[in-house]
C-alpha positions as CSV (number, residue, x, y, z in Angstrom):
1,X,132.3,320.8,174.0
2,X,133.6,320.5,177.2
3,X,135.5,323.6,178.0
4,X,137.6,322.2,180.4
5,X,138.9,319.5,178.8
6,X,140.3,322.1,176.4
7,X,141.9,324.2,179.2
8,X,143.2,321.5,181.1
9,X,146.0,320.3,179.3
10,X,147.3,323.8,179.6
11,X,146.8,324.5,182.6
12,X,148.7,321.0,183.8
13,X,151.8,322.3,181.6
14,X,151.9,324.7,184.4
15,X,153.5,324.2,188.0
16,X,150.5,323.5,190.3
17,X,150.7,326.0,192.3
18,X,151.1,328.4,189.8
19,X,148.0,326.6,187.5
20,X,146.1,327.1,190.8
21,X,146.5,331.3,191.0
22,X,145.9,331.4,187.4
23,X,142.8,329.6,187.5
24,X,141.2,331.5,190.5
25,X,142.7,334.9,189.1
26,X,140.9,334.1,186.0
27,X,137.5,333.6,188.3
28,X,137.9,336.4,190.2
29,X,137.5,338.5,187.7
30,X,135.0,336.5,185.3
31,X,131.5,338.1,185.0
32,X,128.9,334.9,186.6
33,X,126.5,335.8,183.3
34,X,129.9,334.2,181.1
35,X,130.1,331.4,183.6
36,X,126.5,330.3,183.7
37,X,126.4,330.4,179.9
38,X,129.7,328.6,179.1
39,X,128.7,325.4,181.6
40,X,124.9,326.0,181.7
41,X,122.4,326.1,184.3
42,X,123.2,324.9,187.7
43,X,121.7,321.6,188.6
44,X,118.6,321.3,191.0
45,X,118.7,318.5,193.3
46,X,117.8,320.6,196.9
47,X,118.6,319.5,200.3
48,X,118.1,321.1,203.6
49,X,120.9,320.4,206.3
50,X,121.2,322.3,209.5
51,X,118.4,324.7,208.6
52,X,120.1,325.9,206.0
53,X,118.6,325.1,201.8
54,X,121.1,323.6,199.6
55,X,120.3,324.1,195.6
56,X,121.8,320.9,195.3
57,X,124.4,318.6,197.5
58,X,127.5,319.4,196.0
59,X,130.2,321.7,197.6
60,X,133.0,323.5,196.8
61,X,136.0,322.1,199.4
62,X,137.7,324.4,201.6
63,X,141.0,324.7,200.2
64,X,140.4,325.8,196.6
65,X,139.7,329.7,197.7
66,X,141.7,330.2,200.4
67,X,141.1,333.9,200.4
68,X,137.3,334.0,199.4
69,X,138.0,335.9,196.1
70,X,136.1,333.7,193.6
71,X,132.2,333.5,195.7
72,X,130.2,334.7,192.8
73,X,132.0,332.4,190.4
74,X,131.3,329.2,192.2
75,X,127.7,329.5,192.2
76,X,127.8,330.6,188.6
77,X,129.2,327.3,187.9
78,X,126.9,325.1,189.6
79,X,127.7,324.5,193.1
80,X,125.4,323.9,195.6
81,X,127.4,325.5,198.6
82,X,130.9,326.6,198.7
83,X,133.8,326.9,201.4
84,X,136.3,328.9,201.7
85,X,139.3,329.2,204.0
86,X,141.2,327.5,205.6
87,X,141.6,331.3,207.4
88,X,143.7,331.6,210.3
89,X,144.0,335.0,212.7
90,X,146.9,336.1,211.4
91,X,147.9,336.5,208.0
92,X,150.5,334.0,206.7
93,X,152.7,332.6,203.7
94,X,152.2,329.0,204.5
95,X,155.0,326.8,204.0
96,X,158.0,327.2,201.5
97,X,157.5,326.3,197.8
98,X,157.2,324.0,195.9
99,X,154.4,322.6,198.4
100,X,151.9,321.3,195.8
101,X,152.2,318.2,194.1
102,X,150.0,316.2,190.9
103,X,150.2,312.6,190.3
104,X,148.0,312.3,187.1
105,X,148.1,308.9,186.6
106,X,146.6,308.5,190.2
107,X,143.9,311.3,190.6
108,X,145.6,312.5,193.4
109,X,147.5,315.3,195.0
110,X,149.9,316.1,198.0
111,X,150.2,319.3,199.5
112,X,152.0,320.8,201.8
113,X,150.5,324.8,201.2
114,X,150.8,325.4,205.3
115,X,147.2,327.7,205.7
116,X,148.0,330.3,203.5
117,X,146.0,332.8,203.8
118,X,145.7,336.9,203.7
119,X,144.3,336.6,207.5
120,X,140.7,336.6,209.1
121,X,140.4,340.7,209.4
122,X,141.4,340.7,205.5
123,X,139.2,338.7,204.4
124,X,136.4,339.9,206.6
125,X,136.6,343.2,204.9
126,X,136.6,341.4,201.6
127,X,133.6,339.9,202.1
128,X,131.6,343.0,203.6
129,X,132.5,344.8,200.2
130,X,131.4,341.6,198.2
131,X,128.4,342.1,200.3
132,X,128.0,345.8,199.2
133,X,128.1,345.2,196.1
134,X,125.0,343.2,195.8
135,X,127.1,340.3,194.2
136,X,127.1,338.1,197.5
137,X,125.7,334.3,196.4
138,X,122.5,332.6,196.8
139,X,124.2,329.7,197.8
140,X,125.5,328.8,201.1
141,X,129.2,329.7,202.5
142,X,130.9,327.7,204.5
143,X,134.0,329.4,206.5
144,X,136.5,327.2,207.2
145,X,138.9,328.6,210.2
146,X,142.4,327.2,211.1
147,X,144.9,328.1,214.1
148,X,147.6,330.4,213.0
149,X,151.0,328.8,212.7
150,X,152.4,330.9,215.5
151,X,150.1,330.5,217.7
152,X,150.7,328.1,220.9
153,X,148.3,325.0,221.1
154,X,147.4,326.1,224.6
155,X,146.1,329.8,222.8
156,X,144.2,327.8,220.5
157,X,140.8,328.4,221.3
158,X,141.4,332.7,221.5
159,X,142.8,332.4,218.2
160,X,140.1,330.2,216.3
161,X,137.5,333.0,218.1
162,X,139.5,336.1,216.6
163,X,138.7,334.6,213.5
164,X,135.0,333.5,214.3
165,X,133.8,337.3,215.8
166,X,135.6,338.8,212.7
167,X,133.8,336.2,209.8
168,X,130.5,335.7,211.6
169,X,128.7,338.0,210.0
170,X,129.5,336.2,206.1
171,X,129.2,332.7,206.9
172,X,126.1,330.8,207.0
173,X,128.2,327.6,208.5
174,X,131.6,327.1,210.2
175,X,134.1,324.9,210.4
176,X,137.0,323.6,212.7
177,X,139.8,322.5,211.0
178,X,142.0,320.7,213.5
179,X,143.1,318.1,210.8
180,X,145.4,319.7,208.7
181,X,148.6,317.7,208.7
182,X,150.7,321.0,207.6
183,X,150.9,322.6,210.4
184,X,152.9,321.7,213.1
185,X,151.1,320.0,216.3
186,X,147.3,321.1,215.0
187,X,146.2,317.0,214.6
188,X,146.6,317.4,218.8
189,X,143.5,319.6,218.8
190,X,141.8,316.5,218.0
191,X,142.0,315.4,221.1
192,X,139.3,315.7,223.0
193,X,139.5,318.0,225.6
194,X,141.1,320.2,223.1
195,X,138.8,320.5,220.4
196,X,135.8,321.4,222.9
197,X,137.8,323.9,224.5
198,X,137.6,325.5,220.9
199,X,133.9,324.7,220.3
200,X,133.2,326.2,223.7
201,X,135.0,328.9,223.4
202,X,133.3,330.1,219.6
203,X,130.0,328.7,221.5
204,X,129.9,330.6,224.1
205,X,130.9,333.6,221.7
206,X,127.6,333.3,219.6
207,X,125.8,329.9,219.0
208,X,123.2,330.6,216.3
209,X,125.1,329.5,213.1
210,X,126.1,325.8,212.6
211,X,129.4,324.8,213.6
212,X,131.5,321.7,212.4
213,X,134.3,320.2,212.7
214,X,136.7,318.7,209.7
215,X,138.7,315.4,211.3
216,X,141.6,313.5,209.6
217,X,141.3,310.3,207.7
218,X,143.8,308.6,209.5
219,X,141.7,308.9,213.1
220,X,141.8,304.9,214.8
221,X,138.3,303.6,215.7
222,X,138.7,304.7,219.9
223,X,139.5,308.1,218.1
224,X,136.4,308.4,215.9
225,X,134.2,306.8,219.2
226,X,135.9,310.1,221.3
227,X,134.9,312.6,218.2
228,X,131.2,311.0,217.9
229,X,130.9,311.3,221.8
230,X,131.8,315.0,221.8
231,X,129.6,316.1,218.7
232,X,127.1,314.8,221.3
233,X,128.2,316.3,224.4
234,X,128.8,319.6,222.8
235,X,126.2,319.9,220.7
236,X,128.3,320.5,217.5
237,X,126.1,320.9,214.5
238,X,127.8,317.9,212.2
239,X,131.1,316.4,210.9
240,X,133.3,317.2,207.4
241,X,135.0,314.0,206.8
242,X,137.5,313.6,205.7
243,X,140.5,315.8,205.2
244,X,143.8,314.9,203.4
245,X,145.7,311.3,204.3
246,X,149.2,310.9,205.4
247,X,149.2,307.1,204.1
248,X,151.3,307.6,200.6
249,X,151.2,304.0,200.3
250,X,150.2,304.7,196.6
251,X,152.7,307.0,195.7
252,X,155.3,305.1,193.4
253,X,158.9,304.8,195.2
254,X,161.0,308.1,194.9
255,X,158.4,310.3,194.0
256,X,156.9,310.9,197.3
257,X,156.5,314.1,198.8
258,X,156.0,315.3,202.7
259,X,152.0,316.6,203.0
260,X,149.0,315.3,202.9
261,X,147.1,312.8,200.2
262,X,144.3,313.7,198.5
263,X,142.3,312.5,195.5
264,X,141.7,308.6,193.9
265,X,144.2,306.9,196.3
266,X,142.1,308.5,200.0
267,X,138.3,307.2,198.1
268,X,138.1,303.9,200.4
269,X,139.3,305.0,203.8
270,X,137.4,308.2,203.3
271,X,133.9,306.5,202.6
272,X,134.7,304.2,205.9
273,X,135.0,306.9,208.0
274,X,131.5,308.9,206.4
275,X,130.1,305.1,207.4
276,X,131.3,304.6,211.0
277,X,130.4,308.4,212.0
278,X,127.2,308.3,210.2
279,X,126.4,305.1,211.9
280,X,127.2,306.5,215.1
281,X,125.2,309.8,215.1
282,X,122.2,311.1,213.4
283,X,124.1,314.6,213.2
284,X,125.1,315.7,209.6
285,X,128.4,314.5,207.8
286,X,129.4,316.2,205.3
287,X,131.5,314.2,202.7
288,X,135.2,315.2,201.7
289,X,137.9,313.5,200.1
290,X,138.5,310.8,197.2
291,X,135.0,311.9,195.6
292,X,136.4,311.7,191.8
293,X,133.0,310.5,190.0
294,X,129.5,310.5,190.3
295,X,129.7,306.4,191.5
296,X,132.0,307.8,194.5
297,X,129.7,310.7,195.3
298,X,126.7,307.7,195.4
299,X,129.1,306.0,197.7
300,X,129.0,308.9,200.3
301,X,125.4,309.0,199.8
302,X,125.1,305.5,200.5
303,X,126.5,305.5,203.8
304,X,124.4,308.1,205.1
305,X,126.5,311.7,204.3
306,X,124.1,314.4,203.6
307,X,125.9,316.5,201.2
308,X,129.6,316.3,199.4
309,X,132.4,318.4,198.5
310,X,134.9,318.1,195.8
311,X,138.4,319.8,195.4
312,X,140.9,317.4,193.8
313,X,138.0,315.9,191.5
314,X,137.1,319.3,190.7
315,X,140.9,320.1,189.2
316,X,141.1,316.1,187.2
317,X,137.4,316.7,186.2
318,X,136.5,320.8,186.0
319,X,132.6,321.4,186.5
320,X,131.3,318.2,184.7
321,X,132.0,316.8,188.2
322,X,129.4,318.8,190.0
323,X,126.7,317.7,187.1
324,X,127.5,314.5,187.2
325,X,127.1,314.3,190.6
326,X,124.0,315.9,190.8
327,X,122.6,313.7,188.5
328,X,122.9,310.7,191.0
């Protein structure tokens, strides 16, 4: 029996925001032993990207554990990697509520959530007490860091390196989010010259862990040439492709909400972008975004990604997802 399945219907009768704190309350606080044996053993399929051994090539998306409260549970249930964030310098609500959004009959969200987050320092300390307590993963954790709302576009780079120096010590991989579409003006830092002032500036700060960066789906082609041409020029490690969609095309008329897409409806555009960027360098891409079944993982494969991550699938599907995967 597939204990999600039974959960799931009520846990959709909830608001999905509110279904979303209940669920990663609940794994907070779940023992891993329960986890393991409720969804059995975690599958094997082990790759090795940026020096770094992956149990097998499915990830947790940034975006699920926003605070990094849950680590010990999503290895329990059979992740290869897991990343957490988006974390920003200074603690911050996000944006007003309601700000997330299920379409069932689509496999999609929209959200709106704004980089909520307890802030870098908090976390930090979170983690160096997980760390303590000798119940840190074997898996690798990703850190995914965000500019703070407040901060000024021009600031951008001191304020992604607060939260770098303070997380470096609990991340075995980083990544640039400048692709968010909910916070005001943070796409900009897509631009060229922008985003390698920010990998510079963490660069220069300490350069031994690998560092990506996570880029929209909605990037033109002269775009995604200028982003291939500085994961060259600044020696980033590899790309996360894609993050959420502002193309609600799908959405039915007069149910449409401001934010970004994610699930079923982003699946096509996201495996074209994984396919132009992994046809233009042999860096790793890291697969994100309308990955709802094994055949779409296969897909990523296909054109060249080296590992995948799941958040929307994971909420339609639960942790059959990441076997299923795994078994392609």
């Amino acid at each position: 029996m597939n204990l999600y399945e039974i959960l799931k219907p009520l846990l959709f009768r909830l608001d999905a925001e509110a279904a979303h704190h209940f669920a990663i309350g609940g794994l907070e606080t779940a023992p891993p032993f329960l986890l393991r044996a409720i969804f059995g053993d975690a599958p094997m399929l082990e790759r090795r990207v940026c020096g770094l051994k992956f149990r097998n090539p499915v990830g947790l998306a940034a975006g699920m554990d926003k605070n990094a409260v849950a680590l010990p549970a999503w290895e329990a249930m059979g992740f290869g990697f897991a990343e957490v964030g988006t974390l920003t310098a200074k603690a911050q609500p996000g944006n007003p509520q309601p700000r997330l959004f299920r379409y069932p009959e689509l496999q999609a969200l929209i959200n709106r959530m704004g980089f909520n987050n307890h802030g870098a320092d908090v976390v930090a300390a979170r983690l160096d007490r997980l760390k303590a307590s000798g119940r840190w993963p074997r898996i690798p954790v990703g850190i995914n860091l965000g500019k703070s709302k407040v901060t000024e576009l021009a600031d951008a780079p001191a304020d992604y390196l607060h939260s770098y120096r303070a997380l470096l010590p609990y991340g075995d991989y980083f990544v640039v989010n400048v692709s968010s579409p909910n916070t005001p003006g943070l796409r900009e830092l897509q631009d060229k010259d922008a985003l390698a002032g920010i990998v510079r500036t963490l660069r220069d700060h300490d350069a031994a862990k690998p560092l990506f960066v996570k880029i929209a789906p909605d990037l033109n082609p002269p775009q995604l040439d200028a982003i291939l041409a500085l994961v060259e020029s600044e020696n980033i490690s590899g790309l996360i492709a894609t993050n959420t969609t502002l193309d609600h095309s799908a959405i039915p008329q007069g149910r449409d909400e401001t934010g970004g897409l994610s699930g079923a409806p982003l699946r096509c555009r996201a495996n074209e972008v994984v396919r132009i960027l992994c046809a233009g360098t042999r860096r790793p891409v890291i697969a994100s975004g309308g990955i709802m079944s094994g055949e779409d993982a296969r897909a990523r494969f296909a054109a060249g990604a080296a590992l995948v991550q799941i958040y929307t699938g994971f909420v339609y599907r639960g942790p059959a997802l990441i076997r299923e995967i795994a078994r392609t």
